[in-house]
N, C-alpha and C positions, 0 to 999 in steps of 0.2 A: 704941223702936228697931225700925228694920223686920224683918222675919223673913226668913231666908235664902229661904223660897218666894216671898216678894213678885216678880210680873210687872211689869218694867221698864214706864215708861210709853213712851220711847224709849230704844231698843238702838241704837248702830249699829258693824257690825265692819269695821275696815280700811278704811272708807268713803271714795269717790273722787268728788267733783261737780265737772262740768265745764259753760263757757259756752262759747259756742260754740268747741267742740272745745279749749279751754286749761282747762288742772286750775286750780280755784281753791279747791281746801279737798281735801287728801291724806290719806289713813293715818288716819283718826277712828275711834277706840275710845271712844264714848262710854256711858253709862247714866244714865237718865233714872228714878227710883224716884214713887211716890206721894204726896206732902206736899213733894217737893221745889221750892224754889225756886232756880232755877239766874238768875244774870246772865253772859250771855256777851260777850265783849269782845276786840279785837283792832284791832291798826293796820287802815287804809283799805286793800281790796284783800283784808283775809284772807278771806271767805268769810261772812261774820257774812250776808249777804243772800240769799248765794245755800242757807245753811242753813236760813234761815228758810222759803224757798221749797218746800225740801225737806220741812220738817215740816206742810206745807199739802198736798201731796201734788201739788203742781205743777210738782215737777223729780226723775227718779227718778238715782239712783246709775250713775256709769259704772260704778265698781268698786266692791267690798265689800257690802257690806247694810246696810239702813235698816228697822227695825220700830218703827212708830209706833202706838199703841193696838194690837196685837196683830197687827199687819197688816205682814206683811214683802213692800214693794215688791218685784216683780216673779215674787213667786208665790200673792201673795193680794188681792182687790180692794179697790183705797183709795179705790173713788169715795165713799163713804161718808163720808171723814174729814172734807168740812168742816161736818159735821154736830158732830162731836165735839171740833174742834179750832175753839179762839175765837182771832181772830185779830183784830188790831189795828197799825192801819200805813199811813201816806200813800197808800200801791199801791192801797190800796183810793177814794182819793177823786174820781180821775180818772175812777171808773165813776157818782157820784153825778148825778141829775137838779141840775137849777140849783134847783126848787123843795121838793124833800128837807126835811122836817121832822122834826125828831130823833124823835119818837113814832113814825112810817113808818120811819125810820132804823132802831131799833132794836126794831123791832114784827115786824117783816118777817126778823130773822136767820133764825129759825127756819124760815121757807119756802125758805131758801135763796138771795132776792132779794134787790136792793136798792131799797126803797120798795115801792111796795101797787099796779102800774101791770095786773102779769100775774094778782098772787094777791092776797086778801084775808087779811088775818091774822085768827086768832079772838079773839072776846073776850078768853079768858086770856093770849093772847099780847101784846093790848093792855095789860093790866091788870098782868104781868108787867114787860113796858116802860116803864111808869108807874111800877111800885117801883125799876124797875133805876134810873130815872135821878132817882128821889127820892134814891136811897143816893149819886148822884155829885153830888149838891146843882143837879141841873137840872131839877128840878120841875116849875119855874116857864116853864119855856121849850120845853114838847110840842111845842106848837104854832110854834117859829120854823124858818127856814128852816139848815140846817145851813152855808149858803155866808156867812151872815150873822154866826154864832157867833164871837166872840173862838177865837186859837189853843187856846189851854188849854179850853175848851169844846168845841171840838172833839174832842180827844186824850180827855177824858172822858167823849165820846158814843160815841165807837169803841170804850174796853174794855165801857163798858153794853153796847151793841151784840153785843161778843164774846161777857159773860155771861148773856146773856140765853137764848140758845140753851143753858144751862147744859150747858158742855163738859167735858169730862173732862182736856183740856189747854189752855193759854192761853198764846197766845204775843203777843209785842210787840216791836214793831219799833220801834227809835227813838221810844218815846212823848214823851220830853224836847226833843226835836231844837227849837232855834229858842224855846221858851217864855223868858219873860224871867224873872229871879231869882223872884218871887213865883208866876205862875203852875207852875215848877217844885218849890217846894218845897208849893205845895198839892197837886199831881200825886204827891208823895213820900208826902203824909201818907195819901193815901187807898189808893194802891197798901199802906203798912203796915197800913193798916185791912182791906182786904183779905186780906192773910195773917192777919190774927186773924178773921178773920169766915167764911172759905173754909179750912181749915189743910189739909187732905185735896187740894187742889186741886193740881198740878204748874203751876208757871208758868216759863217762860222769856221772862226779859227780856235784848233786846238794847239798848247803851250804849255810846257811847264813853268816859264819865267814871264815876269811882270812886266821885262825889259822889252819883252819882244812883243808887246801890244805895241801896233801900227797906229800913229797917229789918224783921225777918222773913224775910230774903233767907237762905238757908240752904248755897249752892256757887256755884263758880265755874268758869266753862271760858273759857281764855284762848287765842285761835286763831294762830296763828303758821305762818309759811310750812316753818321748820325744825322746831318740835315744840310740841304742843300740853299747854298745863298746867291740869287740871280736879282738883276735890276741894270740898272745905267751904272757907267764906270763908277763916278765921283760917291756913289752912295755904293755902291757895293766891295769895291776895293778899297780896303779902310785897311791899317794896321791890327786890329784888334782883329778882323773876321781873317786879314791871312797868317794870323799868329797862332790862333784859333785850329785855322784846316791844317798846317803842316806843325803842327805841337811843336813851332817855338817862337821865340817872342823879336818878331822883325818889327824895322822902324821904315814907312813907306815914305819917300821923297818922288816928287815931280816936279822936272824942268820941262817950260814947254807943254809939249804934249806926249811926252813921254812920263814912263813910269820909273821907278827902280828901287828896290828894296836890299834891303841893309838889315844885320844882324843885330838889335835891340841892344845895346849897354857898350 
């Protein structure tokens, strides 16, 4: 059990983000604790991207307050945070060279770049990079070109990538989006390998489906235009609150420690 002194890893009070100039995520009372794994989910439009942005330190609060690693936007400096926050997410691939090889991919988080063009990575960091992407079973493939990689090979370059910089928080954007039935559920098993190998770790994964919460997955924050519903799985992922957020009436089942949701009648 956490202890009432534990420092949130994200806090945020009454929090207001907006794009250009329209509210797109209102009133967020959130708390982010140490070992927590949060999946957050919401119909298209709630805000799930533009929060993510947020916790990167790339979009600061119209209204309320946002404390990320101990850093509250807009009275303490967060140029620091993508040092600490491992990030993982399409947004990132439109910055990759065409000749990008996963070793440079994820050899280089630590400097802050993408690939080895500006800065040379050190040995450890190499050598790091090499175990990161032994644990994601891409070993074998240092050396290829990232634009080359099958999708799922991809999505498992990017959290190495994330952990490697060994962050303090980790977040994921849509890691499932588009993989086909196999490729996703090997994406499932290693994200659960990870909660038992990292337990200390806070992650926050974003999803649109209930299927794709990783066994180890510990809360839930469900984004909504009218009110937002956050806690521990078993209480907040109920039938009635995801019939509720996507206006229609599903029937939730769970085998194990997975989820999966079915059309009501």
């Amino acid at each position: 059990m956490m202890s009432h002194l534990t420092v949130p890893v994200i806090e945020t009070k009454r929090m207001e983000l907006r794009r250009d100039g329209k509210a797109v995520l209102a009133a967020l009372d959130w708390s982010v604790l140490p070992g927590e794994r949060w999946v957050v989910m919401g119909p298209n439009g709630c805000g799930k991207t533009t929060l993510v942005q947020s916790l990167q330190g790339r979009l600061h609060p119209w209204a309320g307050s946002l404390t990320v690693l101990k850093r509250t936007f807009g009275n303490d400096d967060i140029t620091g945070l993508w040092k600490e926050v491992g990030f993982a997410g399409e947004a990132l691939e439109r910055l990759f060279p065409e000749d990008l090889v996963l070793e440079d991919l994820v050899a280089s988080a630590r400097l802050g770049t993408i690939g080895t063009v500006f800065d040379r990575p050190t040995r450890r960091d190499r050598e790091e990079a090499r175990a990161e992407l032994e644990r994601w079973g891409l070993g074998g493939k240092l050396g290829q070109a990232y634009r080359t990689c099958s999708l799922g090979e991809k999505r498992k370059a990017l959290i190495a990538r994330a952990l490697a910089g060994k962050p303090r928080l980790l977040v994921l954007d849509e890691p499932f989006a588009g993989l086909d039935p196999a490729a996703r559920e090997a994406l499932i098993a290693c994200l659960a390998e990870l909660a038992t190998r990292h337990p200390e770790l806070p992650i926050v994964l974003v999803t649109h489906h209930v299927e794709e919460i990783p066994p180890g997955w510990t809360h839930a924050l469900l984004l909504s235009p009218d009110r937002h519903r956050q806690g521990p799985l078993a209480r907040t992922l109920t039938p009635a609150v995801l019939s509720e957020l996507f206006g229609r009436a599903f029937t939730l089942r769970r085998h194990g420690l997975r989820y999966f949701l079915l059309p009501a009648g």
